[in-house]
Backbone as a ProteinNet text record, in pm:
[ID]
protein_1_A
[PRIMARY]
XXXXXXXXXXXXXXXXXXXXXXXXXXXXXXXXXXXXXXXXXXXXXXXXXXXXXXXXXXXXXXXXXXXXXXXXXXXXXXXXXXXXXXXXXXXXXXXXXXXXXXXXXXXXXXXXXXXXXXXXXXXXXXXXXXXXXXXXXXXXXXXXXXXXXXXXXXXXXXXXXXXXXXXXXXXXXXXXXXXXXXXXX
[TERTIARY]
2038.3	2048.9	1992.4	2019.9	1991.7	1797.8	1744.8	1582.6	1583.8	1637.4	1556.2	1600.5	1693.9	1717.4	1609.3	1612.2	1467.3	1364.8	1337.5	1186.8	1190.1	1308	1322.4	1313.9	1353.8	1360.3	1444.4	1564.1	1623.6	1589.6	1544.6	1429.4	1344.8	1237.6	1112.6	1131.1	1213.9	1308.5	1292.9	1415.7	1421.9	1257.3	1169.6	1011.9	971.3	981.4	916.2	929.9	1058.2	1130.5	1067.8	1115.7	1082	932.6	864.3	702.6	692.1	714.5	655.6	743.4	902.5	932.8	856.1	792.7	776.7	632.1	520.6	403.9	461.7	569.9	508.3	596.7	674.4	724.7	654.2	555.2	427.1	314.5	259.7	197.9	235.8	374.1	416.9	340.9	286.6	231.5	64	3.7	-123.7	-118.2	-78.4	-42.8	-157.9	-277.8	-341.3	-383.2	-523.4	-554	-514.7	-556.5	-550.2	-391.8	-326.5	-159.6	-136.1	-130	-73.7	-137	-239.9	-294.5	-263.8	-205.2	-151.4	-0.8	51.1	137.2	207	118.5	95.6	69.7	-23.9	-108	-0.2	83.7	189.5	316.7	341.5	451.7	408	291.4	313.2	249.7	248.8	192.6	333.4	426.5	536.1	646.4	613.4	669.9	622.3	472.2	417.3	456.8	525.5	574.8	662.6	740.2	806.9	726.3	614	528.4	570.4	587.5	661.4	763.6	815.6	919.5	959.1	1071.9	1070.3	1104.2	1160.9	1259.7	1171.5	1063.1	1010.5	1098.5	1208.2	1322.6	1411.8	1399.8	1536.6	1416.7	1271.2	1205.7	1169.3	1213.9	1213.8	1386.9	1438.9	1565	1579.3	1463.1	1457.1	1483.7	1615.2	1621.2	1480.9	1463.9	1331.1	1230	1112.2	981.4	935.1	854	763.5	696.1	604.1	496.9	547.5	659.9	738.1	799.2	864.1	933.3	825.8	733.8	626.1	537.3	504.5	459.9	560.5	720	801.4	801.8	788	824.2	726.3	574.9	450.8	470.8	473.3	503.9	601.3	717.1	842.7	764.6	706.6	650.1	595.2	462.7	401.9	441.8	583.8	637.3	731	757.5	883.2	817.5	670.5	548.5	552.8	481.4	447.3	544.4	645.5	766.3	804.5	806.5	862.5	748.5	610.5	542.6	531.2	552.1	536.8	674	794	902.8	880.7	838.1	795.1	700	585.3	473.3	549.6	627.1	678.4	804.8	811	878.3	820.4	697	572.6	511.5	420.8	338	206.1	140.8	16.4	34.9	88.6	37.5	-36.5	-82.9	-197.9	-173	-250.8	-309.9	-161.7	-104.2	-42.5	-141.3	-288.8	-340.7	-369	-400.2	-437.7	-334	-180	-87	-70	-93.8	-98.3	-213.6	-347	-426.6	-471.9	-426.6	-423.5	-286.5	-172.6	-111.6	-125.5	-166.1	-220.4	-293.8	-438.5	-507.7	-490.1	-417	-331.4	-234.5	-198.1	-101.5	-188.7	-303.2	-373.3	-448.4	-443.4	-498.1	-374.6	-284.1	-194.3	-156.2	-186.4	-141.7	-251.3	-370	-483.8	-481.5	-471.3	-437.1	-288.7	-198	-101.3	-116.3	-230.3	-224.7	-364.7	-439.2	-550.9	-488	-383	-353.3	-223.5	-135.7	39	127.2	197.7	272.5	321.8	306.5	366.2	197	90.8	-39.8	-64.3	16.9	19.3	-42.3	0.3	-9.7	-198.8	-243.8	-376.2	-488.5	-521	-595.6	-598.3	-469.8	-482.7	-495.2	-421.1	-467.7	-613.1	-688.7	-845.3	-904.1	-866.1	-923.9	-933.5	-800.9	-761.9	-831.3	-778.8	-905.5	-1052.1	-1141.6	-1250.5	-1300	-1198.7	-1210	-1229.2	-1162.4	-1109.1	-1222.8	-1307.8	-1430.7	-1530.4	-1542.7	-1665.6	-1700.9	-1799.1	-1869.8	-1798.2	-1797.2	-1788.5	-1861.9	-1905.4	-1998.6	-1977.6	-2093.5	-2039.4	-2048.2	-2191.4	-2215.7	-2217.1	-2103.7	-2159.4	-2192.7	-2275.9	-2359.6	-2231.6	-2258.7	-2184.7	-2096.1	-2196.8	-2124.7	-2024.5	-2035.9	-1920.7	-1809.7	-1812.4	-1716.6	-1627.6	-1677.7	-1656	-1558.8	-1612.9	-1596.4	-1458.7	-1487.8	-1373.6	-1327.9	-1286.8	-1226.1	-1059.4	-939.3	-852.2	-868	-981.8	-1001.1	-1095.3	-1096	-1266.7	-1143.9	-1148.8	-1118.9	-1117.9	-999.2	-963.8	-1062.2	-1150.8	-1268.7	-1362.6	-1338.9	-1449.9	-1467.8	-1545.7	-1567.7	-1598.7	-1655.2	-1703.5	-1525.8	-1460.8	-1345.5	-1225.6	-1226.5	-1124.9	-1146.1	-1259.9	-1332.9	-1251.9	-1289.6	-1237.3	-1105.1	-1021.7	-907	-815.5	-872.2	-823.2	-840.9	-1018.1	-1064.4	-977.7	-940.5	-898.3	-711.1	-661.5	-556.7	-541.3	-627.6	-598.6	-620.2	-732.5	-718.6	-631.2	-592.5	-415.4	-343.6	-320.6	-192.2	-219.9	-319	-330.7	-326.5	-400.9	-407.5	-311.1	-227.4	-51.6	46.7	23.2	106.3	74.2	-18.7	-62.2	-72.1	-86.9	-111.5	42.6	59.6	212.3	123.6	201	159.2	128	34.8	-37.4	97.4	97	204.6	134.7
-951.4	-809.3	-778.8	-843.4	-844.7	-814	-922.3	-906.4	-817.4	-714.5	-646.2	-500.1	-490.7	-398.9	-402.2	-549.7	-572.1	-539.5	-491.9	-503.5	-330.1	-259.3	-117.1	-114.1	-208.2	-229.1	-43.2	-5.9	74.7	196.2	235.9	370.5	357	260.1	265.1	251.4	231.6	243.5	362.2	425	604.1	682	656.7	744.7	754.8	573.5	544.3	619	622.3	685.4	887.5	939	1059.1	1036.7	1004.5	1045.4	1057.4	905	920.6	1013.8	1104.8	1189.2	1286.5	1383.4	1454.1	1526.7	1403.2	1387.8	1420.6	1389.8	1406.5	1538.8	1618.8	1718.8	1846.3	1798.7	1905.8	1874	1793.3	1749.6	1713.2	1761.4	1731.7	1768.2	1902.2	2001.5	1933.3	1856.3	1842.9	1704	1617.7	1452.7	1407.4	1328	1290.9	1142	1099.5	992.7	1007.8	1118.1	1138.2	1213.4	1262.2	1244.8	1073.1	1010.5	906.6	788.1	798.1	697.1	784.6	917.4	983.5	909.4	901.6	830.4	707.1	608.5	489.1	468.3	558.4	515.8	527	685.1	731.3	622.4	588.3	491.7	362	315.6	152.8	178.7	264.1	289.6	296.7	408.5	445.9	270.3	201.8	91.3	-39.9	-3.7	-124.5	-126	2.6	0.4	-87.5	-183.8	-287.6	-406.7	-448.4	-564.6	-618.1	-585.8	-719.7	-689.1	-726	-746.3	-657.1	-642.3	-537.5	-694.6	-807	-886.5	-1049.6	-1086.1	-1182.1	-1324.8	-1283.2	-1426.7	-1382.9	-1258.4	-1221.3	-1319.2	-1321.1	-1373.6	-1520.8	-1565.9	-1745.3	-1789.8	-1720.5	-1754.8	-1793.3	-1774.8	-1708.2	-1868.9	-1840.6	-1999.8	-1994.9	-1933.3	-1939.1	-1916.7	-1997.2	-2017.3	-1876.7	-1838.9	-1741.2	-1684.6	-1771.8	-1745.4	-1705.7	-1768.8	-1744	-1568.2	-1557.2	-1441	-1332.5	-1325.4	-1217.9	-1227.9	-1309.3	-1297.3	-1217.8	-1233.2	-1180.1	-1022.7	-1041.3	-866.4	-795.1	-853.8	-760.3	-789.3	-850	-830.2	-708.4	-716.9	-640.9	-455.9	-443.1	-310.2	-309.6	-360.6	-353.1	-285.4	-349.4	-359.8	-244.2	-251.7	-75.7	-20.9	40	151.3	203.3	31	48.8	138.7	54.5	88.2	200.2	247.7	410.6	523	512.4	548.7	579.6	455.9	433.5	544	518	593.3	724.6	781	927	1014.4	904.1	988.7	976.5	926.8	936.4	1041.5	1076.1	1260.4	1354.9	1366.3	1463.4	1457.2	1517.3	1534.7	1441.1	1412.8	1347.3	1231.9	1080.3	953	941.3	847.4	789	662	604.4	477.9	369	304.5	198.4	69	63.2	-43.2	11.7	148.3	182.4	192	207.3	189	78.3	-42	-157.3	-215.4	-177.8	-217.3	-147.5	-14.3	37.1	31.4	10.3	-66.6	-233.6	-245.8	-430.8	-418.7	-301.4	-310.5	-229.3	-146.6	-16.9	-178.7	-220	-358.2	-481.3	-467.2	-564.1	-551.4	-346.9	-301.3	-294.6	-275.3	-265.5	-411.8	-510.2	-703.9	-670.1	-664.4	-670.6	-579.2	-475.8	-440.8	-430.7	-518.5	-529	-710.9	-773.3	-856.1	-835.1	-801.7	-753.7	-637.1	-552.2	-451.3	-441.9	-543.3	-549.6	-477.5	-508.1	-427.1	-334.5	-250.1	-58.8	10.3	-52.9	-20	-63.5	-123.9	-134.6	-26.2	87.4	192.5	277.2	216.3	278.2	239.2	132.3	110.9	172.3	168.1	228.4	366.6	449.1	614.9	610.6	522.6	575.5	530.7	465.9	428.5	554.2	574.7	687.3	832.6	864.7	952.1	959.1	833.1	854.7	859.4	760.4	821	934.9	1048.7	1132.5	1258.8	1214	1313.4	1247	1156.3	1100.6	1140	1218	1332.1	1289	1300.1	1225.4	1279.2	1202.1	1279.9	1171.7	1199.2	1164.1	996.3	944.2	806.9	777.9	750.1	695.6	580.3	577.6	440	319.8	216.2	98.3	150	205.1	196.1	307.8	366.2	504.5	432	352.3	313	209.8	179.5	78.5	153.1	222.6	327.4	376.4	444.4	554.2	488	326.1	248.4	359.4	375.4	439.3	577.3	642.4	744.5	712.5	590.9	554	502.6	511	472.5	334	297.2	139.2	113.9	95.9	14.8	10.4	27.9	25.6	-73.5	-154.4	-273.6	-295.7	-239.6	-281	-216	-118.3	-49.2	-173.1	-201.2	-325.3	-448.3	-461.9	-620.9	-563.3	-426	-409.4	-403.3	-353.9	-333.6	-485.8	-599.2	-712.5	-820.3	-788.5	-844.8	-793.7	-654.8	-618.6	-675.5	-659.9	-746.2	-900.9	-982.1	-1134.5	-1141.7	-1018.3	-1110.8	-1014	-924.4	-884.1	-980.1	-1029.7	-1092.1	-1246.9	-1303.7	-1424.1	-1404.5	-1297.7	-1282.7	-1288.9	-1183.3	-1115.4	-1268.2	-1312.7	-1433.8	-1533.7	-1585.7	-1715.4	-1643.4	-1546	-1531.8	-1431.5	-1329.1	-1234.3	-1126.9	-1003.8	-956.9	-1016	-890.2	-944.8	-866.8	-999.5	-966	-848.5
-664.4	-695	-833.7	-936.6	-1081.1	-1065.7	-981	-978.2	-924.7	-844.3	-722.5	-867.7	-921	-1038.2	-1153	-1165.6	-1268	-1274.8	-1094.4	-1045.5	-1005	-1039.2	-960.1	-840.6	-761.2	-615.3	-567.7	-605.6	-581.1	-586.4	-699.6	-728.7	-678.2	-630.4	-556.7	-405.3	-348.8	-218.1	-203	-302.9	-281.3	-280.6	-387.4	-373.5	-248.5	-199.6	-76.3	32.7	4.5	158.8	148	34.5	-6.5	-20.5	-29.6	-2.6	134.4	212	339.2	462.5	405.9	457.5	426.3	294.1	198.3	278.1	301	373.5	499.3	590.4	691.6	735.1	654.4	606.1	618.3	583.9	525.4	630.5	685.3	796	920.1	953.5	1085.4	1232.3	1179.1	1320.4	1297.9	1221.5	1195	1152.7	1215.8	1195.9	1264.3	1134	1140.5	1055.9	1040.6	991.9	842.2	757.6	699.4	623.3	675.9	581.4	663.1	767.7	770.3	632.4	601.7	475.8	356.5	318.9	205.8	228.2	322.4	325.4	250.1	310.9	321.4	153.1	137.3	8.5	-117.1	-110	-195.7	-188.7	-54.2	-55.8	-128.3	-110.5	-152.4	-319.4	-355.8	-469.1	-539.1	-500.6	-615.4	-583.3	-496.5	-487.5	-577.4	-572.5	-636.8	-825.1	-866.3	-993.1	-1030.4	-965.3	-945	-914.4	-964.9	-899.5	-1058.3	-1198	-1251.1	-1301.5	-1378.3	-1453.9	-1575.8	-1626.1	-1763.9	-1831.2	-1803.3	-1916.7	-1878.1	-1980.3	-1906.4	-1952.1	-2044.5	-2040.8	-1918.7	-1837.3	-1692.2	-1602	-1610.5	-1490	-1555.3	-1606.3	-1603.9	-1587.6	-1557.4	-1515.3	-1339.6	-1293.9	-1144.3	-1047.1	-969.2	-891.5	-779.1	-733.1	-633.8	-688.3	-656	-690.9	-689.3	-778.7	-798	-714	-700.6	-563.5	-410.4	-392.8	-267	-334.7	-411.3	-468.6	-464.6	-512.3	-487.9	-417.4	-303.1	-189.3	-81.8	-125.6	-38.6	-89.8	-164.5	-218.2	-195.3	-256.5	-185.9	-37.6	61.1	187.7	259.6	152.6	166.1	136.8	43.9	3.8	150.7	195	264.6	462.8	486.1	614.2	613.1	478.2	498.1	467.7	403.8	443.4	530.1	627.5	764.2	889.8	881.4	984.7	943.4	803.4	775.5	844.7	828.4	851	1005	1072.1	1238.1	1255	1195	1247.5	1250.4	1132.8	1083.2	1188.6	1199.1	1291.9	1435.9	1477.3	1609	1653.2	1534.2	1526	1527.3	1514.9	1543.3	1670.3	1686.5	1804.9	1825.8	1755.2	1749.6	1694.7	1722.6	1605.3	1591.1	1497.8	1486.5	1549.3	1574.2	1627	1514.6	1595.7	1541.6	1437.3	1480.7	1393.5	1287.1	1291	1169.5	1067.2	1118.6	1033.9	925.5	1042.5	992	892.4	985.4	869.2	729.1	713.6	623.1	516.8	580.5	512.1	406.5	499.7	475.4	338.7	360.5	298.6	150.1	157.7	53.1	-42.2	14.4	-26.3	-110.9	-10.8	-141.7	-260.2	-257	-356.1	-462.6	-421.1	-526.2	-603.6	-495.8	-531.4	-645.5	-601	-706.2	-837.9	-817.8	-971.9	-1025.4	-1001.9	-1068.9	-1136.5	-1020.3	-1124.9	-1234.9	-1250.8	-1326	-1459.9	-1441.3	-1519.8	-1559.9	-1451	-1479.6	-1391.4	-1373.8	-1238.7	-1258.4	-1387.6	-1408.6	-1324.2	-1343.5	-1304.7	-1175.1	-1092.1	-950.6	-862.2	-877.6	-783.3	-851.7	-953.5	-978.7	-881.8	-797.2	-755.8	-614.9	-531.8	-431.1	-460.6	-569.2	-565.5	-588.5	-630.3	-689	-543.7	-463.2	-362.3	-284.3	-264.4	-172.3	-229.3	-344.6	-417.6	-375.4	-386	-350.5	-197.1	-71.8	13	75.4	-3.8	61.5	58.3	-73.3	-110	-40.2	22	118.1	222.3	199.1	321.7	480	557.5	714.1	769.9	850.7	986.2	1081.4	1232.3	1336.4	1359	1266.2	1298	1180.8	1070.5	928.3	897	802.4	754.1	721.4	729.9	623.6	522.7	406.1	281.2	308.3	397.7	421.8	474.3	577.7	668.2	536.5	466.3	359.5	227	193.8	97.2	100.8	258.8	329.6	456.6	425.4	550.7	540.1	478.4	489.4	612.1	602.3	675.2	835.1	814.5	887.7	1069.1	1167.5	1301.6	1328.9	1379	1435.7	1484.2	1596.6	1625.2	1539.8	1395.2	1261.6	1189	1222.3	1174	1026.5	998.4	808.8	765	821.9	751.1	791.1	848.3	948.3	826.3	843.4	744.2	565.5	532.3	412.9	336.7	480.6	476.1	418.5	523.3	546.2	436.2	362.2	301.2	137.1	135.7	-9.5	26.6	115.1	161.8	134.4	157.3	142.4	0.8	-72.1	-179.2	-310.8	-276.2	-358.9	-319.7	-194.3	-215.7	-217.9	-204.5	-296	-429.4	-493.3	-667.2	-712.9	-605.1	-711.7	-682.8	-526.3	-520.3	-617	-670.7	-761.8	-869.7	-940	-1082	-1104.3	-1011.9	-1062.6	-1108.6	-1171.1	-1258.3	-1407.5	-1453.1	-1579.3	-1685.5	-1798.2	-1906.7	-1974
[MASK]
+++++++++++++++++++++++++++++++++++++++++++++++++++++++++++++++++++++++++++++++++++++++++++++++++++++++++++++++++++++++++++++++++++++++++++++++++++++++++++++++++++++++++++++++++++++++++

């Protein structure tokens, strides 16, 4: 309990839950690709503010290995996104596609692994908002190029291969980074 207080497990619980109600609050009658990854993106963001520590003599006290400890916790952000998200859109009229939950979760998760270990875990939640930010201004049309599907994988359709590859690819390597290195002191 002491770590999960350390880490704001409890306050970032509460955002989580209040964003991805908040979003789908306001987007219930118009539940689409786009509030489900405002979602996603707002939840694992106000969560990832807990990716390190305030007391770095409270985190060498820790009986469980590190790497196991924040592989579980970025996992943990990642799955109560997801499942809040899946629960939410299934009170509305329109879901979205269940993979896209997931893989935009996945991939929202390894943006946050990655810049919390590159910037520190109060800076967790910057990489997925700039992601999501620039997605969101990326023209669309009916057949987009690569660098679009790439760019604007968050917005881009489950059978989208370069967006699928990006999602997964910015996924393995947040949570290898954040698992083996932690946040940055």
């Amino acid at each position: 309990m002491l770590y999960a207080r350390s880490r704001q497990v409890p306050v970032a619980a509460a955002g989580l839950v209040a964003v991805v109600v908040g979003v789908w609050l306001l987007y219930r009658n118009s539940w689409s690709v786009l509030p489900a990854s405002l979602a996603i993106t707002g939840g694992v963001a106000i969560a990832a503010i807990g990716l390190s520590g305030q007391d770095v003599d409270l985190d060498r006290t820790a009986a469980i290995r590190w790497p196991v400890r924040r592989l579980a916790h970025l996992l943990l952000i990642g799955v109560v996104t997801g499942v809040l998200v899946l629960a939410a859109q299934q009170l509305g009229g329109s879901p979205v596609d269940t993979w896209l939950v997931v893989r935009n979760s996945a991939g929202v998760l390894g943006l946050a692994g990655l810049a919390a270990t590159l910037a520190g875990g109060h800076f967790g939640w910057t990489l997925p908002l700039f992601w999501f930010a620039v997605a969101v201004v990326v023209p669309e049309s009916a057949d987009p190029p690569v660098r679009t599907q790439v760019v604007a994988w968050m917005l881009q359709p489950g059978d989208s291969a370069p967006a699928n590859w990006t999602a997964m690819v910015a996924a393995m390597v947040g949570l290898v980074a954040y698992t083996w290195s932690g946040g940055r002191k």
